[in-house]
Kinemage of the C-alpha trace (Angstrom):
@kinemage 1
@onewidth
@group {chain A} dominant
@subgroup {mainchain}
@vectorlist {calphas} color= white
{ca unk a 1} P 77.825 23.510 27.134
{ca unk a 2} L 76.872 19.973 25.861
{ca unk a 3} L 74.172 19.902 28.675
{ca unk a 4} L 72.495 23.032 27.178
{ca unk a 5} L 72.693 21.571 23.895
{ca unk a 6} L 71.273 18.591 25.303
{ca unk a 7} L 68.500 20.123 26.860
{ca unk a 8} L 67.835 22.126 23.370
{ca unk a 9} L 67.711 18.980 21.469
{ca unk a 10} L 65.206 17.519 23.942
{ca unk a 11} L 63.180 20.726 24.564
{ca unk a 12} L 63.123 20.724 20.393
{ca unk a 13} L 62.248 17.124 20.140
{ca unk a 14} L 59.018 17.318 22.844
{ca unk a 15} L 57.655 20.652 20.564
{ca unk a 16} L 57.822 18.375 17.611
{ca unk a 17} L 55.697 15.730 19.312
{ca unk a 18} L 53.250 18.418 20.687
{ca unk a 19} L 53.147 20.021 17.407
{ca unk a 20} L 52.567 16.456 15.625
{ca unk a 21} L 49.896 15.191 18.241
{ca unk a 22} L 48.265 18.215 18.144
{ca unk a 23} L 47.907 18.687 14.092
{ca unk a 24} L 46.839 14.813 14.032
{ca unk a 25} L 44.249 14.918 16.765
{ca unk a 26} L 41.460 16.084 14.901
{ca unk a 27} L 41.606 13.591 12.049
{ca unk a 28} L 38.332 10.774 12.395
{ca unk a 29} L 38.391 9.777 8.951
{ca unk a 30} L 39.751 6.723 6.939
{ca unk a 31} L 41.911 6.832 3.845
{ca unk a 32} L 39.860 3.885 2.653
{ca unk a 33} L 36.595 5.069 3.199
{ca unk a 34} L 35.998 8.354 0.987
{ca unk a 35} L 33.556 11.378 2.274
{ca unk a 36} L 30.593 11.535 0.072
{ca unk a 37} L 30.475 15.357 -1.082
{ca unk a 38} L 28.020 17.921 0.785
{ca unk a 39} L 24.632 18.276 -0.940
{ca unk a 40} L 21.822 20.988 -0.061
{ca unk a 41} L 20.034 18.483 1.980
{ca unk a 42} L 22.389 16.690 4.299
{ca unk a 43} L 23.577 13.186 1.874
{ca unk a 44} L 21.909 12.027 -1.394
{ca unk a 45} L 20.034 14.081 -4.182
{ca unk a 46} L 17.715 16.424 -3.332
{ca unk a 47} L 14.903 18.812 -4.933
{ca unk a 48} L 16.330 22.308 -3.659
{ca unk a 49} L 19.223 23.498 -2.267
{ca unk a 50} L 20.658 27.104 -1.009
{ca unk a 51} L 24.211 27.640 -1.438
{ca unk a 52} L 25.823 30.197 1.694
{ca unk a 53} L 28.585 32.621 -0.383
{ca unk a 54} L 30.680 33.648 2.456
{ca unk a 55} L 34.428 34.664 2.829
{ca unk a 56} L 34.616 34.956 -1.147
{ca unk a 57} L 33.700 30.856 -1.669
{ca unk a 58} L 30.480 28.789 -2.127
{ca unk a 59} L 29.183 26.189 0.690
{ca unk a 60} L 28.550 23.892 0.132
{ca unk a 61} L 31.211 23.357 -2.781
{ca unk a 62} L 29.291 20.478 -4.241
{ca unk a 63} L 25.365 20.199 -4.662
{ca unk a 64} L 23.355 17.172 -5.226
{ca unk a 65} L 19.784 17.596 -7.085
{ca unk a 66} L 17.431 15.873 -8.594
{ca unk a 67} L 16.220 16.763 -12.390
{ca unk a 68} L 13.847 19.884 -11.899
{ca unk a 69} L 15.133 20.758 -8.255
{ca unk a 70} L 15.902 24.344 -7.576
{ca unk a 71} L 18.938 26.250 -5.690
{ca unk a 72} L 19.645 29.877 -4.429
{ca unk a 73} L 22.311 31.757 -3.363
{ca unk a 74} L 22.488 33.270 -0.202
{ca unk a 75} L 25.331 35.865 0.037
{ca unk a 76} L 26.680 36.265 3.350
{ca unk a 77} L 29.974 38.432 2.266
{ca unk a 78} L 29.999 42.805 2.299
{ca unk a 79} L 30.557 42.364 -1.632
{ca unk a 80} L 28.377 41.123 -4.724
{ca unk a 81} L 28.789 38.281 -6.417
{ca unk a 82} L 26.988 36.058 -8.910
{ca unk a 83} L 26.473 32.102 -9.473
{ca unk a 84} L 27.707 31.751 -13.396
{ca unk a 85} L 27.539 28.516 -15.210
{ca unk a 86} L 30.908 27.792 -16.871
{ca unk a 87} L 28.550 27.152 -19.950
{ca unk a 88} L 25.955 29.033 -19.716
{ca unk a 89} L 23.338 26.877 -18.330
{ca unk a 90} L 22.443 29.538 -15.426
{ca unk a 91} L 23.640 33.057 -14.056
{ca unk a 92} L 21.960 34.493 -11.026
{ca unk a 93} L 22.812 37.862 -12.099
{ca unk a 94} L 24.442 39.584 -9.422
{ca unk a 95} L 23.421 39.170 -5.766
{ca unk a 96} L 23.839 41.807 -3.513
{ca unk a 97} L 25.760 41.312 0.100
{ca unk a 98} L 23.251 40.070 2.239
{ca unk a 99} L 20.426 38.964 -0.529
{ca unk a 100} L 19.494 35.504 -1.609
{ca unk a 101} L 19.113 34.530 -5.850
{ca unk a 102} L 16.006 33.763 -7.293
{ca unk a 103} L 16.269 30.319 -7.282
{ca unk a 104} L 17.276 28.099 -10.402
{ca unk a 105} L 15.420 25.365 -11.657
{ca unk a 106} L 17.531 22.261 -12.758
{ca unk a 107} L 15.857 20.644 -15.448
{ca unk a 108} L 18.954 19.005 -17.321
{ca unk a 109} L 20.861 15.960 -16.344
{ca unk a 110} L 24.325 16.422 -15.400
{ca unk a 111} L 27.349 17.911 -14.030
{ca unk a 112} L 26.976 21.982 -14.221
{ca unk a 113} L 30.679 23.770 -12.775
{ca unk a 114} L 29.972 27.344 -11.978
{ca unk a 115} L 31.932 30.158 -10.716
{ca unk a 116} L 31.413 33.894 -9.545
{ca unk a 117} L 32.543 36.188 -13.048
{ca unk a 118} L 33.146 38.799 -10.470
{ca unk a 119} L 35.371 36.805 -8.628
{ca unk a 120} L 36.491 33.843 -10.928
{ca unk a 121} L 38.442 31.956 -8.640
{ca unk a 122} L 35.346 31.413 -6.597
{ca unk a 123} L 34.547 27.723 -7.740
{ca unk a 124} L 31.724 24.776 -7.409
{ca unk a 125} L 29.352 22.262 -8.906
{ca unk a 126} L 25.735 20.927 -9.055
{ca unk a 127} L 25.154 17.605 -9.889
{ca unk a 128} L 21.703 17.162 -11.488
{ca unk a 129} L 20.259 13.380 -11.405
{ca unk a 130} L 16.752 11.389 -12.396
């Protein structure tokens, strides 16, 4: 009996280093060296952007644009939704599954949180710089 219980305790042990390895191989990162957030054009600010809706959340999460840049909405989900600043700044109206927004025009400095008010725990941000 202690030989099966053994052989459990090893068998249990090797899963836990599989499971471990596994669940750690993927990581490249650094905790030192933070990742920049996503913008519409691949790093930096940029003057227009067009945000995917898909699986009930906005991609990218976090926009980067430059004062009078534009951004869209493309919704890739089988339900509406709409891009609603939490203060009122913008509001696509709602965008039908498979449309694209008219696009917005940023012309205000700063840091603009939106949601969907269909869906309200669908969250993001543009940030709007000179």
């Amino acid at each position: 009996m202690r030989s099966r219980s053994l052989t459990l305790a090893y068998a249990g042990i090797a899963l836990l280093t599989l499971v471990l390895a596994v669940a750690c191989g993927g990581y490249t990162g650094s905790p030192t060296t933070p990742t920049p957030p996503s913008s519409g054009g691949g790093g930096g600010s940029t003057s227009s952007a067009t945000v995917t809706i898909a699986n009930f959340s906005f991609s990218p999460t976090t926009v980067n644009l430059t004062v009078g840049g534009s951004i869209a909405w493309k919704n890739n989900d089988t339900t509406a939704h709409t891009a609603t600043s939490d203060t009122g700044a913008f509001d696509t109206g709602v965008i039908a599954p498979g449309a694209t927004s008219n696009a917005i025009t940023m012309s205000t400095v700063g840091t603009f949180t939106y949601h969907c008010s269909i869906h309200p725990f669908m969250v993001a941000t543009v940030n709007v710089t000179q």
